[in-house]
N, C-alpha and C positions, 0 to 999 in steps of 0.2 A: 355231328360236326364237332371235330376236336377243336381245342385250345388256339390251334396256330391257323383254324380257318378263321375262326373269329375275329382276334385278331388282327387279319390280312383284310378281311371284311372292314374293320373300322378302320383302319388304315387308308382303304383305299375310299370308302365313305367320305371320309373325313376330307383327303386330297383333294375330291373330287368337289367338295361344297366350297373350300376356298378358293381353287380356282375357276368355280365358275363367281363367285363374289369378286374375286379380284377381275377379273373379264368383265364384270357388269361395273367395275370401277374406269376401270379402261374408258369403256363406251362411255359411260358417262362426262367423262372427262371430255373426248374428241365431241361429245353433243354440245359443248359449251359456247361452241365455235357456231356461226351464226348457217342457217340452208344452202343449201346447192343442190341445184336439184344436177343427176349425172346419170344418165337411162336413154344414150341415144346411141346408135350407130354398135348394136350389142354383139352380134357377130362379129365384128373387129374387135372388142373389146373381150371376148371371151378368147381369140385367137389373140392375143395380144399377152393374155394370161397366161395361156397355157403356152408362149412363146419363151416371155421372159421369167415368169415363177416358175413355170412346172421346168422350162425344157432352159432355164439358165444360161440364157443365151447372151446376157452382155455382160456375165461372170468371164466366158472361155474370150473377152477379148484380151484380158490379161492371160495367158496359158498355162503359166505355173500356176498361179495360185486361182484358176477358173476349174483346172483338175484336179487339186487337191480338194475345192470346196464343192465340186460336185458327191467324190467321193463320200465325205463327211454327211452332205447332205442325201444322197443313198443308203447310205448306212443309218441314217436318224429316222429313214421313212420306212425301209426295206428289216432293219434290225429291229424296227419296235411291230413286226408281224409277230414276233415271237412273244410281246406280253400278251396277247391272246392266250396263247399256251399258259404262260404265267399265272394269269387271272383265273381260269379255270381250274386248275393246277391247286391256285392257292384255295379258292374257294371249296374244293371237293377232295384234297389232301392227296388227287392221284397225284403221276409223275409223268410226263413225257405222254401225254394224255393223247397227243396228234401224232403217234407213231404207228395210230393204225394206216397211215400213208403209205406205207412204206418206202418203195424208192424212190418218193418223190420226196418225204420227209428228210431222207439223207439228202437229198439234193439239195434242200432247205438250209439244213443246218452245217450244211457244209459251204455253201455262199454266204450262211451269216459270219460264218468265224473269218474267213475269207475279207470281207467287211467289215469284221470288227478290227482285223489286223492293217488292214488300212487306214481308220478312221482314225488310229491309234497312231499311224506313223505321221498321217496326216495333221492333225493337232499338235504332234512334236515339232514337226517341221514349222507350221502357224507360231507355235512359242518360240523357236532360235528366230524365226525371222521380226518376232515383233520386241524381244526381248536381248537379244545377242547381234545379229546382226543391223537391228535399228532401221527398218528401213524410215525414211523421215514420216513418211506420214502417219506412221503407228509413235512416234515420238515429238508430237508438235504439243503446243500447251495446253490445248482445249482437249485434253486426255490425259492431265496429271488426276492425281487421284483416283477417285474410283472408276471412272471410265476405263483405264487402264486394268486396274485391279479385276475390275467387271470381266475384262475378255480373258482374261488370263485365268480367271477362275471356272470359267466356263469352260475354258480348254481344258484344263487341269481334272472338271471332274468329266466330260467326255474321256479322258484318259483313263480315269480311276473306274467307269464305269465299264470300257471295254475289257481292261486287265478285267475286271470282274467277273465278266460275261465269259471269260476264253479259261482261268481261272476256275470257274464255276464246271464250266464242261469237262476241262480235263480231267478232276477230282469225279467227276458223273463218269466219264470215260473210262477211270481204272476202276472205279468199282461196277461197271458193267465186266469188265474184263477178269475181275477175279467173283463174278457172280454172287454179289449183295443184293441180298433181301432190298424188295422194290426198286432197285436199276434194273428194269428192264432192257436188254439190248435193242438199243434204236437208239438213229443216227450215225451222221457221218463228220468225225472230229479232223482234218486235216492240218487246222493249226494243237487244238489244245492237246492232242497226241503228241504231239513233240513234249508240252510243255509238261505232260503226265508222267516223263521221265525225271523230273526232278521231284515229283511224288513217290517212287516209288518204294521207298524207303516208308513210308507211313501205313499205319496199321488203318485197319478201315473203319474204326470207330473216329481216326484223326481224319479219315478222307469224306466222311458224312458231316463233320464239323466244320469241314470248309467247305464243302459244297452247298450244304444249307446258310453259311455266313454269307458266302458270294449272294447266293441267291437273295436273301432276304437284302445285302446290300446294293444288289441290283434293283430291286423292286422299289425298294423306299429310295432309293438313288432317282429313279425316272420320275415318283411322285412328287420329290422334294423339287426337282429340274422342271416338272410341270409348272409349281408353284413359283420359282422363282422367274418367269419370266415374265412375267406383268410388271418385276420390276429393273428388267434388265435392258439392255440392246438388243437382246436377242430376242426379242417379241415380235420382230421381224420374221419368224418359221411361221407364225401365223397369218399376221399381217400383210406379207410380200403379197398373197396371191387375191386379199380384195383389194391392195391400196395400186395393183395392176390392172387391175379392172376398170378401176375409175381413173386410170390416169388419164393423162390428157391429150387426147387427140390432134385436135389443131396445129399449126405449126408452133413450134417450141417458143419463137419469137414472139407469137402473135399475143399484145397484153389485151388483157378483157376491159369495157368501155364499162365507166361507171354506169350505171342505169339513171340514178336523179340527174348527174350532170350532163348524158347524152339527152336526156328530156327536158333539160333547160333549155340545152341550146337548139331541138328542135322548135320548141314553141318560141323561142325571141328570132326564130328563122322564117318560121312559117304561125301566123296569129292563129291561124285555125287550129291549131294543135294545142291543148291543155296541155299545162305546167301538171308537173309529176305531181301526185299529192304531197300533204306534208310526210314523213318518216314517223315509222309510230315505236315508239320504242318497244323494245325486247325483255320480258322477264326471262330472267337465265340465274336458278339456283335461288328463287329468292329475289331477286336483286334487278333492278331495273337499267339495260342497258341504252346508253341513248345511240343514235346511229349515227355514227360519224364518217368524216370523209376517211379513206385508210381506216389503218388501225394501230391503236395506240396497245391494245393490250391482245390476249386469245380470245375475247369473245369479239372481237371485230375480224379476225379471219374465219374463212370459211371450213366446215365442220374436214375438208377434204385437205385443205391443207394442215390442220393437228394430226390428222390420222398417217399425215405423211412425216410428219414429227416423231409420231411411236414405233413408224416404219424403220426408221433410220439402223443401219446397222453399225455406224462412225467406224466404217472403214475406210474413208478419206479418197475415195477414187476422186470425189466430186473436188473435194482442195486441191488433189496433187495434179486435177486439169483446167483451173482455174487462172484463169492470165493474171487478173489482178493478185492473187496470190502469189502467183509465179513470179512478178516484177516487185514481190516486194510488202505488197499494202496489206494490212490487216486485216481484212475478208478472209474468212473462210465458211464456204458455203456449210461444211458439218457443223460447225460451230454455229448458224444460224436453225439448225435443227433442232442440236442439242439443247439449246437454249430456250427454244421456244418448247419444249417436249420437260423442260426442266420447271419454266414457268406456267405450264398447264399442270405439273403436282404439284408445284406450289399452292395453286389457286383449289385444288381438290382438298390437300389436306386442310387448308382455311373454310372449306365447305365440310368434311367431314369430320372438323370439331365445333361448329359453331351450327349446325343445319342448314345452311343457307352461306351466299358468300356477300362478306363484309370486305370493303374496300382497303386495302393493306397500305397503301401510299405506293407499291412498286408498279410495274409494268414491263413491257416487254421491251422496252426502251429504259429500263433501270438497265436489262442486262445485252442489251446488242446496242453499241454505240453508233451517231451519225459516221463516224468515220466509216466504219464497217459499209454501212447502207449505202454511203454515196461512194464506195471504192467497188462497186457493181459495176458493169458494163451490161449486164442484161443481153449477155451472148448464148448463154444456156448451156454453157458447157458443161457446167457439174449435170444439169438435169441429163443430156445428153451420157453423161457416164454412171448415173447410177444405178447400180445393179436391180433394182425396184422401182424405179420409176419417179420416184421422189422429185417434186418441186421446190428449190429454194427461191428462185427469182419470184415467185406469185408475193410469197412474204416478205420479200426487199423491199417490191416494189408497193407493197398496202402501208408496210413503214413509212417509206419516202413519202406515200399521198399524203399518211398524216401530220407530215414533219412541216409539207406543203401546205395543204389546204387548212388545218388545223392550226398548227403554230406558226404559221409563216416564213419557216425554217430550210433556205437552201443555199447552196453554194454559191459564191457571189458572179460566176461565169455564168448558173442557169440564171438570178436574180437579172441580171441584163439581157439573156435570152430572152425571156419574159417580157420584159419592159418593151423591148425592141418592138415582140408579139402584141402587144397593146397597143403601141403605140405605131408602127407602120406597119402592121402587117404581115411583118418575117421575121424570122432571127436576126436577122441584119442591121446594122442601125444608121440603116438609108430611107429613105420615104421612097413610095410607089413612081414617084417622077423621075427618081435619080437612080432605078433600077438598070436601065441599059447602058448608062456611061462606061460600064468595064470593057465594049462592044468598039467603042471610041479609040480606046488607049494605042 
């Protein structure tokens, strides 16, 4: 085993232990969020997966850009067959090791470049549209900074990785063709063929220097790309197809009945029926959570809606079909993910410097204000458009209870709705006697 297996060996070792430590930080994180259990109706919910993640089916309701990110994302599943090749490759120092295929291996390698020259026009086109042409919901505020930064750098080295990849073969390409030591002839180059012509002017100790540059920048390109998406938006390639799984069945509308409070009111309805027990608190990190009405922070949502937080790809379908957005008001359903996704690493890093999590004074209510929460309508329309299935109303509406039941805190239209409900009976603020007068008029 030479130098450059070894090497490739710790290299890929190496990769491969951060990202599963970063993965086990992920999970951790989304555990912090209190059970759900979600294992019913599995048959719809496997078809449901392989509808929306595998077969991207509420990507193509926009068409441009539903075609260009299938493309991308056929190329990210179908182009990395070939680090197989790679791997073996690097570890045992052959070259083009699955060329005993033969014409099925041209076939291969000639839909990858095919693929790669797509993926590549496809990403340019994603940066003019979010960088030049502006569409607004790639330019709203809840994406200054790195959010922005974030997607554009992720396009930028999908670009640098495909140049690489087309690059790498063409440089393989002429030196099969002028028959160098170890380019075996195999494969089929339809794009990097062309680009070979602007090679050919180089001597072929210059043409194994860039072919082994591509190559190694290809490899540590895909490792470094693995690694960073634990801390990117783009955690979503993994994420999309369990956080579709467990999505949510029922009608979109339909809000979940607290359990203590439908148990209060069964037993002050009917005497035979026991009051819920008391709530027993939660250790979570160390730390004792108590169980409140809503939720005031991440550990009072449930573990399904953080994982829908890491989901999030802040592509803004969900704002740009948001009415209360659209009319004006400061909701923006991404901006309710990102934040919530933002204050679950807050609370990780305060757990993985201290062992355990020590109470910080913020919440999830430092960074999503009442205006936000109560400019909800609970129509479901972002959930309805987003490409993964992602819930924002479940966590408006665990906000609102705590704002409710917790602080006492609501708008002064429900504050009289309320009252009305206590005191006769309806929203109304008429008593039960003076119900049919409108029947008079």
């Amino acid at each position: 085993m030479g130098i450059g297996s070894i090497i490739f060996l710790l290299l890929v070792g190496a990769a491969s232990w951060l990202f599963a430590r970063n993965i086990m930080r992920v999970r951790r994180n989304i555990l912090l969020g209190k059970d759900e259990v979600i294992n019913d109706r599995r048959s719809e919910r496997w078809a449901v997966m392989a509808r929306v993640a595998l077969g991207q089916s509420k990507m193509v309701v926009r068409p441009i850009a539903g075609f260009l990110h299938i493309i991308v994302y056929a190329g990210f599943v179908i182009i990395n067959i070939e680090v197989l090749e790679i791997i073996i490759d690097g570890i045992f120092g052959t070259h083009r090791v699955l060329s005993f295929m033969g014409g099925f291996y041209d076939f291969l390698i000639g839909s990858f470049e095919w693929l790669a020259l797509g993926v590549w026009l496809a990403c340019a086109i994603f940066l003019v549209r979010r960088n030049i042409i502006k569409l607004k919901r790639f330019v709203m505020k809840e994406l200054d900074g790195w959010p922005r930064t974030d997607a554009n750098l992720i396009l930028s080295t999908e670009i640098a990785l495909m140049t690489a990849f087309l690059l790498m073969n063409a440089a393989d390409w002429s030196l099969q063709q002028r028959g160098a030591e170890h380019y075996t002839a195999a494969g089929a180059f339809p794009v990097s063929s062309v680009i070979a012509s602007a090679l050919s002017n180089c001597s072929i100790a210059s043409l194994i220097l860039i072919e082994r540059i591509c190559w190694w920048f290809h490899i540590i390109g895909i490792l470094a790309f693995l690694n960073y998406l634990p801390y990117s938006k783009h955690l979503h390639i993994l994420l999309a197809f369990p956080n579709t799984w467990y999505s949510k069945l029922k009608p979109k509308t339909e809000i979940a009945n607290m359990e203590r409070v439908t148990g209060e009111v069964m037993s002050m309805l009917d005497p035979s029926v026991q009051p819920p027990a008391p709530a027993v608190p939660r250790v979570v990190a160390g730390y004792e959570v108590a169980d409140r009405f809503g939720a005031k922070d991440v550990f009072d949502l449930s573990w399904k809606s953080l994982m829908d937080a890491y989901s999030c790809t802040e592509c803004g379908r969900c704002t740009s079909e948001c009415p209360a957005n659209i009319t004006g008001k400061l909701l923006s359903p991404r901006k309710i993910m990102m934040d919530t996704r933002d204050r679950m690493e807050e609370v990780g890093k305060v757990i993985d410097a201290k062992g355990k999590w020590e109470d910080d004074g913020n919440s999830l209510h430092t960074r999503i204000t009442e205006e936000e929460l109560w400019a909800c309508t609970t129509c479901n329309a972002c959930t309805q458009a987003c490409p993964v299935n992602i819930d924002p109303v479940n966590i408006i509406v665990e906000m609102r209870r705590y704002l409710v039941m917790e602080e006492s805190k609501t708008r002064p239209a429900l504050t009289s709705m309320f009252n009305n409900v206590e005191n006769n009976g309806a929203p109304w603020a008429f008593g039960p006697d003076r119900r049919m007068e409108w029947t008079e008029s």
